[in-house]
C-alpha beads as a LAMMPS data file, in Angstrom:
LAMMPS data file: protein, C-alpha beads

105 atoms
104 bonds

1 atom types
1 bond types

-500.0 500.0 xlo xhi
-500.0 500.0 ylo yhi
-500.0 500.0 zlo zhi

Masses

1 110.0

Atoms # bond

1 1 1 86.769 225.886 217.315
2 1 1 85.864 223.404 214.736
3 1 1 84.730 219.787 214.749
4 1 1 86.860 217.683 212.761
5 1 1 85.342 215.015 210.278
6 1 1 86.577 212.307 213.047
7 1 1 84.170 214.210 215.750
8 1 1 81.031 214.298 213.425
9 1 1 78.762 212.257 215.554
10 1 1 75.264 211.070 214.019
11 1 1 73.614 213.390 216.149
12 1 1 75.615 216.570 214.471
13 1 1 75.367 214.856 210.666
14 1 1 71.513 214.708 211.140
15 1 1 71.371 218.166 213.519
16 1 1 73.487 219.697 210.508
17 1 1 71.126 218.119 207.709
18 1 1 68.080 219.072 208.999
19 1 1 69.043 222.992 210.025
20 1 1 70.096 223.315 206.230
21 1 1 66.777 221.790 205.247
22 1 1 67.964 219.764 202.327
23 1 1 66.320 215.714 202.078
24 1 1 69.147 212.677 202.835
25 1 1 68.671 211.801 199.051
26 1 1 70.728 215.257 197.854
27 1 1 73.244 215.126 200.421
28 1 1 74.268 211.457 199.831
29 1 1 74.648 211.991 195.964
30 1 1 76.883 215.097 196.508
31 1 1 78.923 213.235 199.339
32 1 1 79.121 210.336 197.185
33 1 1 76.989 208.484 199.801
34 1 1 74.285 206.560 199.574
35 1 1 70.940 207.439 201.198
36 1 1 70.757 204.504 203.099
37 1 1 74.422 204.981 204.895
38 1 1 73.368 208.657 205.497
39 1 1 69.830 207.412 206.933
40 1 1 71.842 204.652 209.050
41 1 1 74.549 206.717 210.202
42 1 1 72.096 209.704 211.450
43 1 1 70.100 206.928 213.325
44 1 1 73.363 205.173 214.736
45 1 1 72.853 202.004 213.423
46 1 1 75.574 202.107 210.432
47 1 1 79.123 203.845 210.669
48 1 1 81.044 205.688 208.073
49 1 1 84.522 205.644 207.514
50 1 1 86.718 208.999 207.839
51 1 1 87.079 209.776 204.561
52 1 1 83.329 209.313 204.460
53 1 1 82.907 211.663 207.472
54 1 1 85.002 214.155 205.741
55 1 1 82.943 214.236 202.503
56 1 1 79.783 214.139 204.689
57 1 1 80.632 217.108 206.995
58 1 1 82.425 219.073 203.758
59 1 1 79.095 218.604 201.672
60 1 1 76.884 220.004 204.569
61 1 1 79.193 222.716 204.807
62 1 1 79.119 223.734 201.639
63 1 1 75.102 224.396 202.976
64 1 1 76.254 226.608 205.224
65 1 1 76.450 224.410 208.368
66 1 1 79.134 225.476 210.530
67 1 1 79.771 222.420 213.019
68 1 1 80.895 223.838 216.518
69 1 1 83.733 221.649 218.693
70 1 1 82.984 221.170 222.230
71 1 1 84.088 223.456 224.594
72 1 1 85.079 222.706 228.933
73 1 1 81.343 224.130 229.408
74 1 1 79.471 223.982 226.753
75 1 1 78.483 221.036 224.277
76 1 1 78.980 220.716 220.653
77 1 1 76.886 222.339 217.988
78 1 1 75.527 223.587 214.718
79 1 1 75.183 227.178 213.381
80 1 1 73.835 228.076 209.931
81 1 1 76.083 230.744 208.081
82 1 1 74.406 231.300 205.281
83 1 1 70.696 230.037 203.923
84 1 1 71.482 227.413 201.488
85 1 1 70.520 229.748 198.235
86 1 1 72.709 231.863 199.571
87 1 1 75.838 229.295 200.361
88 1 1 75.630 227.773 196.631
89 1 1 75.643 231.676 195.094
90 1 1 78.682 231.749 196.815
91 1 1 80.393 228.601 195.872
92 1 1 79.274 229.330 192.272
93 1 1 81.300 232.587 192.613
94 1 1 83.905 230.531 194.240
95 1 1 84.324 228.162 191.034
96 1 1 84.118 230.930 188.457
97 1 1 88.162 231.773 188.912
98 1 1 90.296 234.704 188.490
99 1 1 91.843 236.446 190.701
100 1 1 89.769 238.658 193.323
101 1 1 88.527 241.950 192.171
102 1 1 89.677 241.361 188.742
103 1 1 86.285 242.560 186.934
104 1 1 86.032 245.590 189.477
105 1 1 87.092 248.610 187.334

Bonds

1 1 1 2
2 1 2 3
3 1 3 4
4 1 4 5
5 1 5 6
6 1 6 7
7 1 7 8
8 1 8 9
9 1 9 10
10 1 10 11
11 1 11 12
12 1 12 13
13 1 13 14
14 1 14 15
15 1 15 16
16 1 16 17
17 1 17 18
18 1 18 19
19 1 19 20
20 1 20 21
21 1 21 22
22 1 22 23
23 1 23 24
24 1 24 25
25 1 25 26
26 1 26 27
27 1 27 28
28 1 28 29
29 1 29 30
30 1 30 31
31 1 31 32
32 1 32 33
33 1 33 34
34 1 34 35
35 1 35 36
36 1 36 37
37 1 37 38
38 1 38 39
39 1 39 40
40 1 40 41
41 1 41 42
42 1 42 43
43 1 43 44
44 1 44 45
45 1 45 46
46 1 46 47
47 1 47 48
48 1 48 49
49 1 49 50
50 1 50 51
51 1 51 52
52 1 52 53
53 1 53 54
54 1 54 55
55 1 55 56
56 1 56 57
57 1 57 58
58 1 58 59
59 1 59 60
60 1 60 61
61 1 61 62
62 1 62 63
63 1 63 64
64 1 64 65
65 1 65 66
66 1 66 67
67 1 67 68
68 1 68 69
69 1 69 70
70 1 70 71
71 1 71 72
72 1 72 73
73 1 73 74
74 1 74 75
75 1 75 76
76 1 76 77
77 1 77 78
78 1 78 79
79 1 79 80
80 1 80 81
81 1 81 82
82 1 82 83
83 1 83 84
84 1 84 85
85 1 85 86
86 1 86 87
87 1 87 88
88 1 88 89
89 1 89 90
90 1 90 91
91 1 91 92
92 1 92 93
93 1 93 94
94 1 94 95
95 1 95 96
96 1 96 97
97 1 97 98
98 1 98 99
99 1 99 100
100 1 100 101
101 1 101 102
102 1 102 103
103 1 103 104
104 1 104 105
C-alpha cells in the first residue's frame, strides 16, 4: 500500500531524502519548494500544504523512493527502487514519447 501526499510525515520526507542521497537544495527547486520549508518541514517546525506534500513526495519519487503506508503490524516506511542515476535514465526514457516498442524492429 501507498502513503498518500496527506500521510507524508516529516519523518518520511527527510527518511525519503536522505535514502536517495540528494541535498534539500535540489529537491526544493524541483518541488518548487524552497530549501528552508523543506529544512523546516523535515525538522517539524514548518508545515506544508497538500499540494505541497504532493509535489514533495512526487519529486522524491521520481528518485526512486517508494513511501510504504502503515500496515495493523507494522509501521510506515521507505524503500529505494531504483539508485537515483538509474530513476532519472528512466524518466528521461519516459519523456522521450512514442508509443512502446516503436523503435524495436
Amino acid at each position: 500500500m501507498r502513503v498518500l501526499p496527506q500521510d507524508l510525515t516529516p519523518g518520511l520526507a527527510r527518511a525519503g531524502r536522505a535514502l536517495a542521497q540528494i541535498n534539500s537544495l535540489v529537491i526544493s527547486e524541483e518541488a518548487g519548494l524552497t530549501r528552508q520549508q523543506v529544512r523546516d518541514y523535515e525538522k517539524r517546525v514548518g508545515s506544508l500544504t497538500l499540494d505541497e506534500k504532493t509535489r514533495l513526495q512526487k519529486t522524491l519519487e521520481s528518485y526512486g523512493v517508494v513511501f510504504i503506508a502503515e500496515e495493523e503490524n507494522l509501521g510506515h516506511g521507505v524503500r529505494k527502487r531504483h539508485n537515483a542515476s538509474k530513476a532519472r535514465q528512466l524518466k528521461r526514457w519516459e519523456d522521450e514519447g512514442g508509443r512502446a516498442a516503436e523503435d524495436d524492429n
